[in-house]
Each structure stands twice: as C-alpha cells, then as structure tokens.
TILO-148394 format. One record per atom (N, C-alpha, C, O): x, y, z; residue number from 1; atom name. Coordinates in nm, 3 decimals. Layout:
<pts>
     east    north       up  vexza  lumba
        X        Y        Z    NUM     CA
...
</pts>
This chain:
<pts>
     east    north       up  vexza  lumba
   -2.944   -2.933    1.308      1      N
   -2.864   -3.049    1.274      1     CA
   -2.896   -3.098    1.134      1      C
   -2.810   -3.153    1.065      1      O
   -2.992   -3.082    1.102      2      N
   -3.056   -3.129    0.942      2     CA
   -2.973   -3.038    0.837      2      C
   -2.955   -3.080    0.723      2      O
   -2.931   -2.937    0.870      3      N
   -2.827   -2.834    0.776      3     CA
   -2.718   -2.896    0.699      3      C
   -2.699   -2.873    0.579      3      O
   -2.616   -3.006    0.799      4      N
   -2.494   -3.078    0.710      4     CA
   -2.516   -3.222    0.743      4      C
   -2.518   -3.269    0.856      4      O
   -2.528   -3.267    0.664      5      N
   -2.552   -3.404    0.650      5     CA
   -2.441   -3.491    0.592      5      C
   -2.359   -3.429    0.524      5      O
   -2.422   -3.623    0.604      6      N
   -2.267   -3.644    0.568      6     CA
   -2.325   -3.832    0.548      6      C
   -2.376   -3.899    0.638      6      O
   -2.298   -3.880    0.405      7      N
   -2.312   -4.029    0.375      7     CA
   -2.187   -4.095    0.368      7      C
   -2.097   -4.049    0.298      7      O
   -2.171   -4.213    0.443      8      N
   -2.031   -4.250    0.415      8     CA
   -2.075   -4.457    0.351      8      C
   -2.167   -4.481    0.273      8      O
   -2.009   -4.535    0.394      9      N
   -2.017   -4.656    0.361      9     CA
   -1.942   -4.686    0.462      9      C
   -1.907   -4.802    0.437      9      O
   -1.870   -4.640    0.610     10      N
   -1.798   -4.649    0.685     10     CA
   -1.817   -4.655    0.839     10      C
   -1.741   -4.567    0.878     10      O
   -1.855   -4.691    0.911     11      N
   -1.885   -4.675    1.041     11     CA
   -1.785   -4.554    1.081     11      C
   -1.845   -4.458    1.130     11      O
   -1.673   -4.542    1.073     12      N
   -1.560   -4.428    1.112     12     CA
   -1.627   -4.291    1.059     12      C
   -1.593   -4.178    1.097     12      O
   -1.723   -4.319    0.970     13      N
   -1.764   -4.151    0.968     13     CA
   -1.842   -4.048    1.072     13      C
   -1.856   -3.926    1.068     13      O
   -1.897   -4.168    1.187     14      N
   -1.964   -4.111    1.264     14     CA
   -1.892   -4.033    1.314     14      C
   -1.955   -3.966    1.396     14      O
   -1.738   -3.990    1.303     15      N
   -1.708   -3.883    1.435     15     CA
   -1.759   -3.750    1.406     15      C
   -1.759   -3.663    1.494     15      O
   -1.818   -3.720    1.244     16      N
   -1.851   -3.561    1.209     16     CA
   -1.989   -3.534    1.309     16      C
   -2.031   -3.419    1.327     16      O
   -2.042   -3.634    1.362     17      N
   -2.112   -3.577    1.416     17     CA
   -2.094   -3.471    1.535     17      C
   -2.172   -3.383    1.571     17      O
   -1.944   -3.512    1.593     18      N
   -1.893   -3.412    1.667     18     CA
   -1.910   -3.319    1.665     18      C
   -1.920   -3.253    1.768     18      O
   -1.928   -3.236    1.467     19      N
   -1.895   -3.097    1.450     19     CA
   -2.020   -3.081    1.370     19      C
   -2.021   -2.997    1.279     19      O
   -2.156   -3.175    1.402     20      N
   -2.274   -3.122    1.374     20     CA
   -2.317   -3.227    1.281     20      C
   -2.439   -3.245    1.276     20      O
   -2.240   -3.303    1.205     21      N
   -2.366   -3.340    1.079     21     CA
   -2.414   -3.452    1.141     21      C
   -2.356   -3.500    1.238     21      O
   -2.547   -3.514    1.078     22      N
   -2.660   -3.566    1.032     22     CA
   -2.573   -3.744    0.998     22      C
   -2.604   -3.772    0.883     22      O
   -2.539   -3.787    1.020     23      N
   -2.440   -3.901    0.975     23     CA
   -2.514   -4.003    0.923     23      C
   -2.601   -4.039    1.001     23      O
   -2.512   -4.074    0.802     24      N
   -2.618   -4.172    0.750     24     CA
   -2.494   -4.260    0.660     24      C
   -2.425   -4.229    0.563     24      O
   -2.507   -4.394    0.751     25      N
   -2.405   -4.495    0.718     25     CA
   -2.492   -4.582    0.593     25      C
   -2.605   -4.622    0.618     25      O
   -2.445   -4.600    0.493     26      N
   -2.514   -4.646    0.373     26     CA
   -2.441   -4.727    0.320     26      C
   -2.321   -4.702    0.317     26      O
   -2.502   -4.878    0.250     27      N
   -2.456   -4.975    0.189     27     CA
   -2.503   -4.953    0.041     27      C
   -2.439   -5.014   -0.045     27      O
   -2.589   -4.888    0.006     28      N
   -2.594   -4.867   -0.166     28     CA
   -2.609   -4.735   -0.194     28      C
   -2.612   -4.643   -0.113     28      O
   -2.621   -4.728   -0.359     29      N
   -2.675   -4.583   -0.396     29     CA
   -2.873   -4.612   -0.345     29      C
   -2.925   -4.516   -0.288     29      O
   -2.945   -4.712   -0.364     30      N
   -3.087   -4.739   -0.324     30     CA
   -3.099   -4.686   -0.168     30      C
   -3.191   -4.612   -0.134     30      O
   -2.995   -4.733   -0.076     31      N
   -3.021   -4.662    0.037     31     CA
   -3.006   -4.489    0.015     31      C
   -3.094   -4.421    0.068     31      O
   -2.912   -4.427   -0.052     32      N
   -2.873   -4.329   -0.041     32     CA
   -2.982   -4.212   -0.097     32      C
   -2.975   -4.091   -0.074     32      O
   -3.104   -4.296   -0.192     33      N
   -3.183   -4.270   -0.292     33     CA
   -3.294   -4.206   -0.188     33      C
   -3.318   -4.088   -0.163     33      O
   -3.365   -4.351   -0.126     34      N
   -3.444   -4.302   -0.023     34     CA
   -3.421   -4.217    0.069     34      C
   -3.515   -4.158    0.120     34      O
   -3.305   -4.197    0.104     35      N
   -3.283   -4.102    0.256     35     CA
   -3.313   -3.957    0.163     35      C
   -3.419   -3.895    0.176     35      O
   -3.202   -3.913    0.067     36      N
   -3.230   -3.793   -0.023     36     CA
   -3.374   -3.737   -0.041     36      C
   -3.419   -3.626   -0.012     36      O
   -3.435   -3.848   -0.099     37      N
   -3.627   -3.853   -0.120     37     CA
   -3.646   -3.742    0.013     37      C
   -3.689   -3.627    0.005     37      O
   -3.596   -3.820    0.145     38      N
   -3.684   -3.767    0.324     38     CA
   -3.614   -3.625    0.345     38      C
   -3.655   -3.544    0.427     38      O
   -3.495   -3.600    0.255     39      N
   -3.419   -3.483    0.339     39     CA
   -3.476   -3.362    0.313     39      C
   -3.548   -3.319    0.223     39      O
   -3.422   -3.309    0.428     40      N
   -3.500   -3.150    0.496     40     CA
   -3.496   -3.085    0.382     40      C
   -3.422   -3.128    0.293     40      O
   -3.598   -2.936    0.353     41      N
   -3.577   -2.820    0.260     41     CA
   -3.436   -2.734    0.337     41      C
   -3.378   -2.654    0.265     41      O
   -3.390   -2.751    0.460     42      N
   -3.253   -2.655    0.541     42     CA
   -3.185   -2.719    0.515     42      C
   -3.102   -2.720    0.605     42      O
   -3.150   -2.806    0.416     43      N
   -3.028   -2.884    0.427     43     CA
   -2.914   -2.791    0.351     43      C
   -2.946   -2.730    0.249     43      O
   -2.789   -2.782    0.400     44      N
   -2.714   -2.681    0.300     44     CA
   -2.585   -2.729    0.276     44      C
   -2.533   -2.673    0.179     44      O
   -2.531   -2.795    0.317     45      N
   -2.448   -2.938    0.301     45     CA
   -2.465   -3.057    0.283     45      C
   -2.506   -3.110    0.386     45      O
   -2.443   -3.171    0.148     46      N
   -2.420   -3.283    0.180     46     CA
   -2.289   -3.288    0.124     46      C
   -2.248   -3.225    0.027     46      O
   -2.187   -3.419    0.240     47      N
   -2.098   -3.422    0.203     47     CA
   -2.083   -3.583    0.231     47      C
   -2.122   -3.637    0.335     47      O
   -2.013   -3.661    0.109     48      N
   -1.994   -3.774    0.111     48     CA
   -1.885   -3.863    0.094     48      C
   -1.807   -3.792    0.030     48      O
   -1.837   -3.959    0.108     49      N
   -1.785   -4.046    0.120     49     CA
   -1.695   -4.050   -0.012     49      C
   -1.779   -3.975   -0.062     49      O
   -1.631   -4.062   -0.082     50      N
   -1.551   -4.058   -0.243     50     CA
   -1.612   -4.205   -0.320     50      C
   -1.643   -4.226   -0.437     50      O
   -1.612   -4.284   -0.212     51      N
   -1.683   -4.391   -0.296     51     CA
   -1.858   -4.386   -0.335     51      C
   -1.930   -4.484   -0.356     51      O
   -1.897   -4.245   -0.337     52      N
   -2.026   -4.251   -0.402     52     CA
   -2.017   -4.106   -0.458     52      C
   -2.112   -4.028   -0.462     52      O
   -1.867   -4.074   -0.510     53      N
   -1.877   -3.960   -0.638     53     CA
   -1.925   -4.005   -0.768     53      C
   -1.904   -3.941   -0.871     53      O
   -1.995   -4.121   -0.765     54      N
   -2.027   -4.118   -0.893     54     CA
   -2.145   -4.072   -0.896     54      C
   -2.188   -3.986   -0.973     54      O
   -2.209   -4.133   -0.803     55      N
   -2.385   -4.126   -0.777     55     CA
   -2.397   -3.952   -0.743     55      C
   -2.495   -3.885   -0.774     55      O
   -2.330   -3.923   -0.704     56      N
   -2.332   -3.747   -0.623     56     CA
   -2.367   -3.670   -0.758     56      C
   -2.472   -3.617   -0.794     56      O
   -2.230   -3.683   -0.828     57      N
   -2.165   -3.615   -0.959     57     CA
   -2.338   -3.603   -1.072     57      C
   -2.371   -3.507   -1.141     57      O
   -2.392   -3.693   -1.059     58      N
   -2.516   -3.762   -1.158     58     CA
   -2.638   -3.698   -1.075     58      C
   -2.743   -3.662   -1.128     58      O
   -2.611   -3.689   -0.943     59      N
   -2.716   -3.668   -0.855     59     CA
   -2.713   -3.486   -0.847     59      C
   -2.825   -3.436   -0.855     59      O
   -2.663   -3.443   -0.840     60      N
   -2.571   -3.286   -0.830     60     CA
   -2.638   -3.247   -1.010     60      C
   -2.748   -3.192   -1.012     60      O
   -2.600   -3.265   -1.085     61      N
   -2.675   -3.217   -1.208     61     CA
   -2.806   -3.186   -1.178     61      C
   -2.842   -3.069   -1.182     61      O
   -2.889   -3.283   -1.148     62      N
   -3.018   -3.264   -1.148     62     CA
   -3.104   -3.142   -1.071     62      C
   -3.219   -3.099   -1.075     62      O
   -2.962   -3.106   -0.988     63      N
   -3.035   -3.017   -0.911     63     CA
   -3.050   -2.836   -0.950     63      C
   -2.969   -2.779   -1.022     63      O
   -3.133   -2.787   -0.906     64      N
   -3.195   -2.644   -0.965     64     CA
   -3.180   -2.548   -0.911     64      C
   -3.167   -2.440   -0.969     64      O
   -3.178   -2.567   -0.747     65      N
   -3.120   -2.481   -0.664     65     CA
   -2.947   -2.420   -0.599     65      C
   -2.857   -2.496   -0.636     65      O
   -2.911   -2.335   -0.538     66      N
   -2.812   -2.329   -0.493     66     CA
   -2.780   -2.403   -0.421     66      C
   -2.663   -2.439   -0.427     66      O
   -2.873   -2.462   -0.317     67      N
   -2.821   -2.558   -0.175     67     CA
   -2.853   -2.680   -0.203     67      C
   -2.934   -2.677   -0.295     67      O
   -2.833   -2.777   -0.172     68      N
   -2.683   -2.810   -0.081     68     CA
   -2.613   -2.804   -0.202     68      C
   -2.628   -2.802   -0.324     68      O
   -2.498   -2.800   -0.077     69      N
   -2.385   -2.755   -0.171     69     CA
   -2.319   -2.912   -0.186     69      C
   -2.363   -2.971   -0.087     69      O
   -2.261   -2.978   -0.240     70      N
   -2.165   -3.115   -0.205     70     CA
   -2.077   -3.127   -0.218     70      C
   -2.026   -3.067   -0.313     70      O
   -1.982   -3.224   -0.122     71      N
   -1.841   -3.199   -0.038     71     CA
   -1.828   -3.334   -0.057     71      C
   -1.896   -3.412    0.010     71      O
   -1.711   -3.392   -0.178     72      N
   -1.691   -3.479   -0.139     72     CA
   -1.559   -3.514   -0.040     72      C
   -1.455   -3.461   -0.079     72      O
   -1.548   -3.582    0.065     73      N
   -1.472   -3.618    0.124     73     CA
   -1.406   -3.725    0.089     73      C
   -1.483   -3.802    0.033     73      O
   -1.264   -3.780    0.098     74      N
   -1.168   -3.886    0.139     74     CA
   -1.183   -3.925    0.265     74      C
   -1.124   -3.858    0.350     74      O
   -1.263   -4.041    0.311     75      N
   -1.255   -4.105    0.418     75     CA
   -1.173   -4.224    0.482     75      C
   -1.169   -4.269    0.597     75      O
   -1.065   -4.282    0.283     76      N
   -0.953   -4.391    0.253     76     CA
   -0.840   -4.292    0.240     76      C
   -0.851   -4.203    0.155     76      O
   -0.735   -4.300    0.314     77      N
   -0.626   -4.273    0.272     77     CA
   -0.580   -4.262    0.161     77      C
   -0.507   -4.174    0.117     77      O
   -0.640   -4.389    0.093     78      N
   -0.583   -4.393   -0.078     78     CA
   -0.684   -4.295   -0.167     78      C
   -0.646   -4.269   -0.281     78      O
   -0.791   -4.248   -0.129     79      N
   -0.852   -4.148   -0.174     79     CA
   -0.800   -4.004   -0.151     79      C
   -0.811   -3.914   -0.235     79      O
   -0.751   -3.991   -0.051     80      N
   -0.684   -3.826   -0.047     80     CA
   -0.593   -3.737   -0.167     80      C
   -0.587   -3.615   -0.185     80      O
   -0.522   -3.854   -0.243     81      N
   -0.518   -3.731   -0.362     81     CA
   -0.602   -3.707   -0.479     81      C
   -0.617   -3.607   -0.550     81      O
   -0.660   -3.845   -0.481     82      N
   -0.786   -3.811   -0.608     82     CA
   -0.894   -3.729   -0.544     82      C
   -0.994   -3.696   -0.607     82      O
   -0.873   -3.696   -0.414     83      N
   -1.013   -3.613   -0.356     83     CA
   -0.933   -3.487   -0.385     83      C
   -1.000   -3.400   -0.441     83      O
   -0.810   -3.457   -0.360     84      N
   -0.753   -3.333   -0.332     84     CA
   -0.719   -3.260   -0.503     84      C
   -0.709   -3.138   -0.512     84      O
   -0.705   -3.338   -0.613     85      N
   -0.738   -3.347   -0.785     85     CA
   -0.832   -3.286   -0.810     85      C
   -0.834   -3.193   -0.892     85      O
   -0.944   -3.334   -0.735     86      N
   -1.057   -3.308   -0.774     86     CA
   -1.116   -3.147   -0.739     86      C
   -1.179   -3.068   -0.810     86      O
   -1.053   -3.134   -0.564     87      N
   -1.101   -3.013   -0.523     87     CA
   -1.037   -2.911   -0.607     87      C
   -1.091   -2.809   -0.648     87      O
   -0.924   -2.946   -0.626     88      N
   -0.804   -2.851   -0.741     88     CA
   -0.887   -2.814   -0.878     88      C
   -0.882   -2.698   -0.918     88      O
   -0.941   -2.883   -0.930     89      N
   -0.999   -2.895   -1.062     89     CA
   -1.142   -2.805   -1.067     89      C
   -1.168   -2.703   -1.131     89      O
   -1.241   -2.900   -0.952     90      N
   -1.334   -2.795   -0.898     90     CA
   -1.312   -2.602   -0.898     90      C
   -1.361   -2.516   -0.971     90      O
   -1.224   -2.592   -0.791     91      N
   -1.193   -2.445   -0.792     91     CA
   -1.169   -2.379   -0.875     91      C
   -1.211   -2.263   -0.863     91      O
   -1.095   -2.413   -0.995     92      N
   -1.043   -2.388   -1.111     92     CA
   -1.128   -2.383   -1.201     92      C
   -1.113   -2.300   -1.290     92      O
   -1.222   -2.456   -1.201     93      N
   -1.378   -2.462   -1.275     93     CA
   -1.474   -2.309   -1.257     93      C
   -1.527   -2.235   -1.340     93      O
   -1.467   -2.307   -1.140     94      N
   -1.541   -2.232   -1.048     94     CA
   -1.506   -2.057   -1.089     94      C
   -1.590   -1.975   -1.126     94      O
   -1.375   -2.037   -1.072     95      N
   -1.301   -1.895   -1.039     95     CA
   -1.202   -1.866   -1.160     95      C
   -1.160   -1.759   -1.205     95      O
   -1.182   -1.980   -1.191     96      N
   -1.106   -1.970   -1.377     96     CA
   -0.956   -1.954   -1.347     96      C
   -0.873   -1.929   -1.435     96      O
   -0.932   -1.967   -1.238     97      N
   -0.746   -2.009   -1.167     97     CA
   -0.744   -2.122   -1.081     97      C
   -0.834   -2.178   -1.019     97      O
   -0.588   -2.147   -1.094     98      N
   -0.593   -2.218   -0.992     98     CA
   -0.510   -2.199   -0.850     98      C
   -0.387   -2.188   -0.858     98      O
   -0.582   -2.193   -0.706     99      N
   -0.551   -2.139   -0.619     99     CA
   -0.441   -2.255   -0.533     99      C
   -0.353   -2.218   -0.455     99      O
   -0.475   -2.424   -0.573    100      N
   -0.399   -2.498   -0.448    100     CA
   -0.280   -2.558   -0.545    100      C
   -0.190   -2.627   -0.496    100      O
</pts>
C-alpha cells in the first residue's frame, strides 16, 4: 500500500483508496512537507491534487531518482482541462510528439 500514495486538500479523495493508494488529506504545503520527510523508500507513485502543482513541480526537481513518479490529478471540475494541458504538454516533453 505504501507504493501509490495520493495528497489531496479534499475529503472526496479518499475513494482512491479503493484502488490502493495511501490517501493523505492535507491543509498546507508544511503538512505535505512532513509526511514526504516519513515516506517509504517503495513508494513509486505520488499523485496529487492540482491545487498543490506548484509545490510538486518545485518538489519533483529536486529529486535524483526515477521513482516516484508524479501524477497530477484534477479533483475540481474546473481543473480538468488545465490538468488535461498539462498532461498534453508533459508527453510532448517526454517523446518529442504529440499523442492526445
């Protein structure tokens, strides 16, 4: 269960736990700071909430390894096309086309 882990600012995010993740309901980037500090070396997903792509984006540089990988999610309706922009842009980054 420590493998996908998932931060939201939402109580409604708990349903991923359905399909396995780790669910950690967070009111700041300071909460989000400490939990990161405790998380597992198996972690191979974090995926978060759109309202903490900033902190991710800043947080994601720093890192050295391949894993985790990070997923940001739209958990607002009004986030689904700037999430879906983004994944577009991502891929395109990634593979040097664009596939969606």
């Amino acid at each position: 269960m420590d493998e996908l882990i998932l931060f939201s600012n939402k109580p409604t995010a708990n349903v991923f736990k359905a399909i396995g993740f780790l669910v950690h309901i967070v009111n700041d980037e300071e909460e989000l700071l400490e939990i990161l500090k405790e998380k597992s070396k198996n972690v191979k997903i974090i995926a978060y909430d759109t309202h903490f792509n900033s902190f991710f984006n800043e947080y994601a540089k720093k890192q050295k390894d391949i894993y985790p990988l990070y997923l940001s999610l739209p958990l607002d309706e009004k986030d689904n096309g700037k999430a879906l922009s983004e994944m577009k842009e991502s891929i395109r980054k990634s593979i040097g086309i664009d596939l969606l």
